[in-house]
C-alpha positions in Angstrom: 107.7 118.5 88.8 107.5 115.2 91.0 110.7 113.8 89.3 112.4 116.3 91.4 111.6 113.8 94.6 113.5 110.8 92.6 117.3 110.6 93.6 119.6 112.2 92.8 117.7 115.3 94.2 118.3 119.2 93.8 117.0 120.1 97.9 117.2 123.8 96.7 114.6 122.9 94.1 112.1 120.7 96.0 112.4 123.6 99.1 111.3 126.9 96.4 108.4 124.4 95.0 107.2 122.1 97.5 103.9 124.0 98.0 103.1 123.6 94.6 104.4 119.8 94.6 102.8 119.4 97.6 99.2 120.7 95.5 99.8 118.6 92.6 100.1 114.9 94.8 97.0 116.1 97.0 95.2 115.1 94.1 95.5 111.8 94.3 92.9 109.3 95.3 92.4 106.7 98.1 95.3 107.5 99.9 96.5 105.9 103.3 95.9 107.9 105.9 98.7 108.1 109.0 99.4 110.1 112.3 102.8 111.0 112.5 104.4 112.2 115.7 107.3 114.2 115.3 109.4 114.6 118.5 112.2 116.6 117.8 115.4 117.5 119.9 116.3 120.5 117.1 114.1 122.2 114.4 111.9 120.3 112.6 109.6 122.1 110.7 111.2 121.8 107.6 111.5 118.0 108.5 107.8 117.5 108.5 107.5 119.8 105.0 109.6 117.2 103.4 108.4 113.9 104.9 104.7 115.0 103.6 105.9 115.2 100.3 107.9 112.3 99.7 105.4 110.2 102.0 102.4 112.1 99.7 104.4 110.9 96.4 103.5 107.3 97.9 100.0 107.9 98.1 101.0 108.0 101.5 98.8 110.9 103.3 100.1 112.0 106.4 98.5 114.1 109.9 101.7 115.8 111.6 102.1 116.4 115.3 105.5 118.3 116.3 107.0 118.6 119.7 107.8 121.8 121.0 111.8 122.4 120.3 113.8 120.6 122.5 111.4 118.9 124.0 111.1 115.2 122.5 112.0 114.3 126.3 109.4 116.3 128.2 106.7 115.1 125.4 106.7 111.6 126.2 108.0 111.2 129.9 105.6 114.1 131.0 102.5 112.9 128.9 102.0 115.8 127.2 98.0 116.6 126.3 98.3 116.9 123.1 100.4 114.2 121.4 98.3 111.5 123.6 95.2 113.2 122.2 96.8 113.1 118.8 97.0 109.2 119.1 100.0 108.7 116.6 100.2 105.7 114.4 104.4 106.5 113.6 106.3 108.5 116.5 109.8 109.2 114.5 112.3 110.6 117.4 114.5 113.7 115.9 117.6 113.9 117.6 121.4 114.8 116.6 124.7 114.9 118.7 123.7 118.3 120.1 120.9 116.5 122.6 124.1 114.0 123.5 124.5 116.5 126.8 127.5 113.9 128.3 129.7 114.0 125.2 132.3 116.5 125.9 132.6 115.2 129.8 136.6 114.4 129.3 136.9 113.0 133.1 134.2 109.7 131.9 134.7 107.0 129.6 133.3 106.8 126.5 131.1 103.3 128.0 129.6 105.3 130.8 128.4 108.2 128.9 127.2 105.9 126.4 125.3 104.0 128.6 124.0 107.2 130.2 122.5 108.7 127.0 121.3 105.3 126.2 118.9 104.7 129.4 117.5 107.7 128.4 116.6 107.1 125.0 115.3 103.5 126.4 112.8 105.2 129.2 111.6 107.3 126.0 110.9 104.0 124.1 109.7 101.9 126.9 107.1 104.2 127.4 106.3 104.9 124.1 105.8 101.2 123.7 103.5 101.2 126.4 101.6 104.2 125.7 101.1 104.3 122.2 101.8 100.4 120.7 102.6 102.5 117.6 105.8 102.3 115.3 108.4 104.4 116.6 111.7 105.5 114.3 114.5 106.8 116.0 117.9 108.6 114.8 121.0 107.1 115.9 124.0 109.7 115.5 126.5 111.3 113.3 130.3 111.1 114.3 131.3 115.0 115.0 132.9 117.0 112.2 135.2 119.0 114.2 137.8 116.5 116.6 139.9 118.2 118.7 141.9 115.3 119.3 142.7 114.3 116.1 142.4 111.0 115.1 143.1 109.8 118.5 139.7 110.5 119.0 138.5 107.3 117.6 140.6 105.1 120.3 140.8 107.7 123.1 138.9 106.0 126.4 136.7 109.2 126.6 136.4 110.6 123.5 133.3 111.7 121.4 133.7 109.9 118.4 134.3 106.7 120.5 131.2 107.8 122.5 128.8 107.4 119.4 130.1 104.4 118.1 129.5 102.7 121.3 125.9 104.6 121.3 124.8 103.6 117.9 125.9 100.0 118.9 123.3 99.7 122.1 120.5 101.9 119.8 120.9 98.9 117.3 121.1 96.1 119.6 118.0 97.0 121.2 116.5 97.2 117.9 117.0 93.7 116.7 115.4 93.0 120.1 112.5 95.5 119.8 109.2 94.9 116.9 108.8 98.6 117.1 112.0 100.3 117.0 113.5 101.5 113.5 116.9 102.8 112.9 116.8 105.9 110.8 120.4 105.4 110.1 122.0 109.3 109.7 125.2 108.0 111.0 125.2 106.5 107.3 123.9 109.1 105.4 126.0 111.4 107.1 128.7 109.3 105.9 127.3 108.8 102.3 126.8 113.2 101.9 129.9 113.8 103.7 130.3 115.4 107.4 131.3 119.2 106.0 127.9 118.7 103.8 126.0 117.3 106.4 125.8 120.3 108.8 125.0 123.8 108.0 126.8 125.9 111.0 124.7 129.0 109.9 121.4 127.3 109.7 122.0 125.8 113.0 122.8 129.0 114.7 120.1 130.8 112.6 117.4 128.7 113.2 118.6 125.8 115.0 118.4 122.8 112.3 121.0 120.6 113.1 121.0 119.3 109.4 121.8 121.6 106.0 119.0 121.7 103.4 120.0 119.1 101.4 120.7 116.9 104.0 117.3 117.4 105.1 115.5 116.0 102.0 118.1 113.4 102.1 117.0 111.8 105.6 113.5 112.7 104.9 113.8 110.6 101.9 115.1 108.0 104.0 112.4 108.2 106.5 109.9 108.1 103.9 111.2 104.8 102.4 110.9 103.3 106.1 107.3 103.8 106.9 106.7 102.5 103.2 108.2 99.3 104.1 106.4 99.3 107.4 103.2 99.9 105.5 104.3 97.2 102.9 104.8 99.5 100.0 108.4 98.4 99.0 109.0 97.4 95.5 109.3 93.6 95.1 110.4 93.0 91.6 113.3 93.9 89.3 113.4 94.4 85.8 116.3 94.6 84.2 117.3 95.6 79.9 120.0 93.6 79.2 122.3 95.5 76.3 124.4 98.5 78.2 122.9 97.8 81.2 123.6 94.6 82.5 127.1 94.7 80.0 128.9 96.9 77.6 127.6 96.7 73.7 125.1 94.8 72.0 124.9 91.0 72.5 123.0 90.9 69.1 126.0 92.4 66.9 129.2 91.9 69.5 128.3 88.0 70.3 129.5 86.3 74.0 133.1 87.2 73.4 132.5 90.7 72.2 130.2 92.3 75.0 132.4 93.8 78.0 131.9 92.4 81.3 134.6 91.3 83.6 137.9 92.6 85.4 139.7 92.9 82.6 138.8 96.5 82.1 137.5 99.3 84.5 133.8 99.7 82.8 133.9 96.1 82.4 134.2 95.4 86.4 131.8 98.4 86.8 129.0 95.9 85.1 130.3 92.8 87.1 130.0 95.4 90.4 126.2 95.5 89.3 125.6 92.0 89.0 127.0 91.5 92.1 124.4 93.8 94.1 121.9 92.5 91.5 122.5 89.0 92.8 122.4 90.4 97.0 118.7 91.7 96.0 118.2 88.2 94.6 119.8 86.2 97.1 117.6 88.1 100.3 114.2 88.0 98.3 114.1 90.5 94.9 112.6 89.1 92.1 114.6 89.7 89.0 113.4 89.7 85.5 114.6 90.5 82.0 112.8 92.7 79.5 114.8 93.6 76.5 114.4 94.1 72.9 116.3 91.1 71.2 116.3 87.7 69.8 115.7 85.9 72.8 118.4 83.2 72.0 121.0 86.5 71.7 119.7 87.5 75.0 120.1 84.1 77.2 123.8 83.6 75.9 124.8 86.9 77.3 124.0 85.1 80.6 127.1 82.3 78.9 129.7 84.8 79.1 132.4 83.6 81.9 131.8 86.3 83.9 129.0 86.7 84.4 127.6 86.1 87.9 123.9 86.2 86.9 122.5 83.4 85.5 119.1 82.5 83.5 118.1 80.6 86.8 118.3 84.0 88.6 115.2 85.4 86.8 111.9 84.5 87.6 110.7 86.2 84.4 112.7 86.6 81.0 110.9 88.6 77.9 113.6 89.3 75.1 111.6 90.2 72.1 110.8 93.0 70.0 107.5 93.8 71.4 106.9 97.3 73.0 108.7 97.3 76.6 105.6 98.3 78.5 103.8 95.3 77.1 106.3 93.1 78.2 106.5 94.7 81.8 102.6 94.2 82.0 103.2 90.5 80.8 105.4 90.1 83.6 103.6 91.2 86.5 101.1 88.9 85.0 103.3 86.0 85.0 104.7 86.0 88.3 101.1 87.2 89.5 102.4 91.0 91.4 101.4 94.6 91.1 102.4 96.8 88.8 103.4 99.3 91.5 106.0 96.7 92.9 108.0 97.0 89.9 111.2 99.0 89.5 112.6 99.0 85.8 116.5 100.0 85.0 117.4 100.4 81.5 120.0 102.9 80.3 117.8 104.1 77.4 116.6 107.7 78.3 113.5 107.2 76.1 112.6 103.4 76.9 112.5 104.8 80.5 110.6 107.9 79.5 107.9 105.7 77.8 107.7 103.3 80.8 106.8 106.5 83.3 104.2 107.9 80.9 102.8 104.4 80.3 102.5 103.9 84.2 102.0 107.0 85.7 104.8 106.3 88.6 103.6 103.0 89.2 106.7 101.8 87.8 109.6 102.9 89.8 112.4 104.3 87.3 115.2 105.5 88.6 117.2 107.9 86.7 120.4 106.0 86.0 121.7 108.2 82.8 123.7 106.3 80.8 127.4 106.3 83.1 127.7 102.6 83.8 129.7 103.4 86.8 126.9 105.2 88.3 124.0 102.4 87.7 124.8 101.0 91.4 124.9 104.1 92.7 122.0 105.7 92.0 119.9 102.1 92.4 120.8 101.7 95.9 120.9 105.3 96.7 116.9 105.4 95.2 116.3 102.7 98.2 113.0 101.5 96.3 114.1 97.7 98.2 114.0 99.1 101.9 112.9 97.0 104.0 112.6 97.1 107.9 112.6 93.1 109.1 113.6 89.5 106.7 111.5 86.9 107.2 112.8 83.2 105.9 109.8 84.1 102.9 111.9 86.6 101.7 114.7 84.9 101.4 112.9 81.8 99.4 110.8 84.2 97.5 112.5 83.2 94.4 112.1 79.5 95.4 108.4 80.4 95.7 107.8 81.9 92.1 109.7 79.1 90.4 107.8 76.7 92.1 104.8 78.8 90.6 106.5 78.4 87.0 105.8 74.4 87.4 102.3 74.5 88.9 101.3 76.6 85.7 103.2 74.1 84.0 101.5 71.3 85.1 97.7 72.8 85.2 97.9 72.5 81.4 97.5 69.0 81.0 94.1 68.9 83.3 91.0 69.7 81.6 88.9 69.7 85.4 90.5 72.2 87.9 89.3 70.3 90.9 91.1 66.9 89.5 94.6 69.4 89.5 94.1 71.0 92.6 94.1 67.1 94.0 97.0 66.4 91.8 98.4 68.8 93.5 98.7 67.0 97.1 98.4 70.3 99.3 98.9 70.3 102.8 98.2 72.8 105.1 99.6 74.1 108.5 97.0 76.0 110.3 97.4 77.1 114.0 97.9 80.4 116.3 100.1 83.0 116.5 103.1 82.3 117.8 106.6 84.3 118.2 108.4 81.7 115.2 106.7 83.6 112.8 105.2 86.7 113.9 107.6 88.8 111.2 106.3 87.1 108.8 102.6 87.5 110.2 102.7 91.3 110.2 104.8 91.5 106.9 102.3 89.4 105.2 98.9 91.8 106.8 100.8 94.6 106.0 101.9 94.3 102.6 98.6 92.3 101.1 96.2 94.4 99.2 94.4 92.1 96.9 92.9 89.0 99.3 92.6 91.6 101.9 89.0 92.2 103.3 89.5 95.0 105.8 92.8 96.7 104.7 93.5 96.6 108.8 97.8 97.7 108.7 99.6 96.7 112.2 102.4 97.0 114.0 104.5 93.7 114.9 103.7 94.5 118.9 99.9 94.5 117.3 100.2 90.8 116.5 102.8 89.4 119.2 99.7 90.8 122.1 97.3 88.6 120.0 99.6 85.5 121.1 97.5 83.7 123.7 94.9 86.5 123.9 91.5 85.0 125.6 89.3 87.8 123.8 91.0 87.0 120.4 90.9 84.1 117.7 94.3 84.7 115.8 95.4 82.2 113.1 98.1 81.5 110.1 98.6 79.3 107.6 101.0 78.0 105.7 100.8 76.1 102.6 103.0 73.1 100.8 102.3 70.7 97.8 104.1 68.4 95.5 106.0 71.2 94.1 107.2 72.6 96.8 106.9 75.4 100.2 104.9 78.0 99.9 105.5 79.2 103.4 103.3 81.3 105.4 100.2 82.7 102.8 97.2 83.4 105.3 96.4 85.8 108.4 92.9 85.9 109.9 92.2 87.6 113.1 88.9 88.2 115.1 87.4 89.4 118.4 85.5 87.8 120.7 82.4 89.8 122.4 80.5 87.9 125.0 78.7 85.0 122.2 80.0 86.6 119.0 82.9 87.0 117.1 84.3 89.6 114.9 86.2 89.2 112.1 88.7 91.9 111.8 91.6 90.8 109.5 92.2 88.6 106.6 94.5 88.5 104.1 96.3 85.8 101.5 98.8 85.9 99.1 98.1 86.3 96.1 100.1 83.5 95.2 97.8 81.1 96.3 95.0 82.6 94.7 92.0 79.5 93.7 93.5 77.2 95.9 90.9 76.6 98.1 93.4 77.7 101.6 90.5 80.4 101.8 88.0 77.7 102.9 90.8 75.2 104.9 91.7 78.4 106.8 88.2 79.9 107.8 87.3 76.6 108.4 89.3 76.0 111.5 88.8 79.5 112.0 85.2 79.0 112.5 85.6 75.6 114.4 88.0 77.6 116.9 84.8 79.7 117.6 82.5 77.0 117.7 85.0 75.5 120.4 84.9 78.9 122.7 80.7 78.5 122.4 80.7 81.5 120.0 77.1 81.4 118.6 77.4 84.8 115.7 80.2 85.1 113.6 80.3 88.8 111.7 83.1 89.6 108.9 82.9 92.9 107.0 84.1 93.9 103.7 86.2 97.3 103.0 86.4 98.0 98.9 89.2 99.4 97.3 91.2 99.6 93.8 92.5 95.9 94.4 90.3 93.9 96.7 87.4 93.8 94.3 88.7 89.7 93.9 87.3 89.0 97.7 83.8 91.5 97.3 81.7 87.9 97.5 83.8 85.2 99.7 81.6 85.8 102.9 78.6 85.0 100.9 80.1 82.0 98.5 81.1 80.2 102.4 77.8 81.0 103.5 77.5 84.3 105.3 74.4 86.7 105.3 74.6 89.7 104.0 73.3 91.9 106.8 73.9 96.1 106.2 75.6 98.4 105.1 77.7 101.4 106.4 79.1 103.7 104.3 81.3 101.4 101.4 81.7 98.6 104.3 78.9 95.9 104.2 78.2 93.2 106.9 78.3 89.8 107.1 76.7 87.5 109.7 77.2 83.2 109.8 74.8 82.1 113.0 77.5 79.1 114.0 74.4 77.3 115.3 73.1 76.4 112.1 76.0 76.1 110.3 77.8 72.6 109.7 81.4 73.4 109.0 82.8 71.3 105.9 86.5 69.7 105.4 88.0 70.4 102.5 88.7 67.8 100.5 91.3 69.3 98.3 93.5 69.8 101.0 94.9 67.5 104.0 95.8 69.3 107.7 99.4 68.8 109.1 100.3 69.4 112.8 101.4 72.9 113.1 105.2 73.6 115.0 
């Protein structure tokens, strides 16, 4: 029954068994817990229905708070009781061209009504930000289905359509500007479903929804994909079969020359088309890998054909064998050192694709691409497992990173002491505060770290940029580079300062940096920060979960005291007093920017 939230949906389905959906994901375990506000200027009810779901398929559990009708306004300019008692962690404003109350005002241009409607969204956000320091998603707006000017309507000074455009425009400037305001971008799937689809005139007038059923589960599909990438839950990784999905026919029987692939026929350019978004993912941080049962010789000359835009350098990983595909898929994420549940897999085999969801239980991400080559693209973007909200330059050299990795691994091999590689390795480390270069990357890395993570704290971008040149706070990154090669920013750590002691709330590392020793350069100047600001007691706590077992003992292997215990957390206690603070001598400091 949960396939029926994978794309392409059936919205008359998942609304006659969404109870009973709902029942069966409950059952997970561990899940993360989040306050939603909902603030709607139409009906929302079935809204929030939906968005449980699809966030619950996530392991993502969610608390609802829905504004009266109407009233998304009033709720937040007013202080209403109960939302401010609700303390939301996501506020997601509901709103469609019927709350646009200057849009039919013929005698004003389209520039002054926007501007109008947009003040008032900004006091709603302003305060928001103020109030709350929560995430906050807001709709910009569909074009209107009915125009009754025409087509003049897109270049008339005063017209609605005009209107929007200009709207949508402001919404998304002040978004680039903002670290807590998210486009939920309906003006595109309005586009994408189509405007006579999007709208149901009966539903509206029935029960005032200003969206039809299935678009509905479409933008609460979208929304859910959102607050997974706030929370860091977007897939990472891309593995790909290579025969009839990345070109026509089998490169094992049909040779280079025999496969299709190219613009010399339509299903031929329909593969080329894929490669081409294949390589965007790669280009702005998507790891791409190759699983496929073949010779692996066969496989890597597909790669020679002349039309072929994806190369062998484009994948981090490449398993062509005849080994069982799930096995290769959990050699992979071994490899390049990621979690299963960061994987999507696209093969056009029906039953490779059924094994690989049994084998993983949904870890695994497999979207339903049939066996239609011309609908491949379609239904991978449309799936939107890659959402993200913000790119930080990490993305983008992502691939850089794990290929760097490749030769470190490489190069470990011919060292019999590990201390004598790590050396070999010439590391050099940036550590230093918080500052607004790389805050993005900051809160993307605290956000989407599960395994080095000692409190599984998740925070908002405005969390981190207040910590900048906070008195009360010691806030530090660090970034990490050796003979190899970047590895950019790989280290968070975070604590609060009480009168003479200091507690540690956050730290997390990549896992790509695992046994490197950064741990000890970064708490290091960590603790020599405190030391500085006369902090005498230094307390760090662990938090257990499915993945952080890896960091159960750190606090105790730097020298910590294990102190009590509350519930699953357990204390830690370093009196700074009696404590000489080492160097590390397997890697050197460099000035920070």
């Amino acid at each position: 029954m949960l396939e029926l939230l994978d794309y392409p949906f059936d919205p008359i389905k998942i609304l006659r068994k969404k109870n009973s959906i709902k029942k069966e994901l409950l059952n997970k375990k561990s899940p993360i817990n989040k306050k939603i506000a909902i603030l709607g200027g139409t009906t929302t009810h079935e809204v929030k229905d939906q968005l449980e779901i699809f966030l619950l398929k996530s392991n993502i559990k969610a608390e609802f708070y829905e504004s009266e009708y109407g009233q998304y306004y009033e709720s937040v300019i007013f202080e209403e009781k109960d939302l401010y008692d609700f303390e939301p962690d996501i506020i997601y404003l509901h709103v469609s061209v019927e709350n646009l109350k200057s849009l039919h005002d013929s005698k004003r241009t389209s520039e002054t009504k926007a501007e109008e409607e947009f003040e008032l969204l900004k006091s709603i956000w302003n305060k928001l930000i103020n109030d709350f320091n929560c995430e906050i998603i807001q709709d910009n707006f569909e074009v209107p289905q009915f125009r009754s000017l025409g087509n003049f309507d897109s270049s008339s000074p005063s017209s609605i359509t005009r209107t929007i455009h200009i709207l949508n425009e402001m919404i998304s400037q002040f978004a680039i500007q903002s670290a807590n305001l998210n486009i939920c971008d309906r003006n595109y799937l309005s586009s994408k479903l189509g405007l006579s689809v999007w709208k149901d005139y009966s539903l509206w007038l029935s029960a005032k929804y200003s969206l039809s059923y299935k678009a509905i589960t479409n933008l609460c599909y979208t929304l859910s994909k959102i607050i997974e990438s706030k929370l860091g839950l977007s897939k990472k990784c891309l593995i790909l079969d290579l025969d009839n999905t990345l070109w026509g026919g089998v490169i094992g029987d049909d040779g280079v020359d025999g496969i299709i692939l190219g613009r010399d026929t339509p299903i031929g350019e329909a593969y080329l088309d894929l490669h081409l978004y294949l390589k965007e993912l790669k280009n702005r941080g998507i790891i791409l890998a190759v699983c496929s049962k073949n010779d692996i010789e066969n496989a890597k000359n597909g790669f020679k054909h002349p039309d072929s835009v994806l190369k062998l350098s484009d994948f981090t990983a490449f398993k062509a064998n005849w080994d069982l595909k799930t096995k290769n898929i959990y050699d992979i994420a071994e490899e390049i050192n990621i979690g299963i549940e960061s994987i999507v897999f696209l093969d056009d085999n029906p039953v490779e694709r059924d094994l690989v969801r049994k084998e993983f239980n949904g870890s695994v991400s497999v979207p339903e691409i049939g066996n239609d080559i011309t609908l491949y693209r379609e239904i991978l973007d449309a799936s939107q497992l890659f959402t993200i909200t913000s790119i930080s330059l990490e993305d983008k050299n992502r691939n850089t990173f794990y290929e760097n990795d490749k030769k470190r691994e490489k190069a470990i091999k011919s060292f019999e002491d590990y201390d004598e590689y790590l050396k070999s390795l010439e590391m050099k480390a940036e550590v230093s505060s918080f500052n607004k270069t790389y805050i993005n990357r900051i809160t993307q890395l605290t956000n989407k770290t599960n395994q080095f993570n000692l409190t599984t704290l998740r925070v908002s971008q405005h969390d981190m940029e207040s910590a900048i040149d906070n008195p009360s706070k010691i806030s530090l990154y660090a970034r990490l580079s050796d003979k190899f090669g970047e590895n950019g920013l790989v280290s968070v750590i975070q604590g609060n300062i009480e009168e003479n002691k200091l507690f540690i709330d956050l730290w997390v590392m990549s896992c790509r940096v695992f046994k490197r020793t950064l741990e000890n350069t970064i708490i290091y100047e960590f603790l020599k920060e405190a030391k500085s600001r006369n902090i005498e007691y230094v307390y760090g706590k662990y938090i257990p979960t499915e993945k952080n077992k890896i960091v159960s003992e750190i606090y105790e292997e730097l020298g910590f005291s294990r102190i009590g215990q509350e519930g699953d957390v357990t204390i830690f206690e370093l009196c700074l007093d009696k404590y000489d603070i080492p160097e590390n001598l397997n890697i050197n400091l460099k000035e920070s920017i």
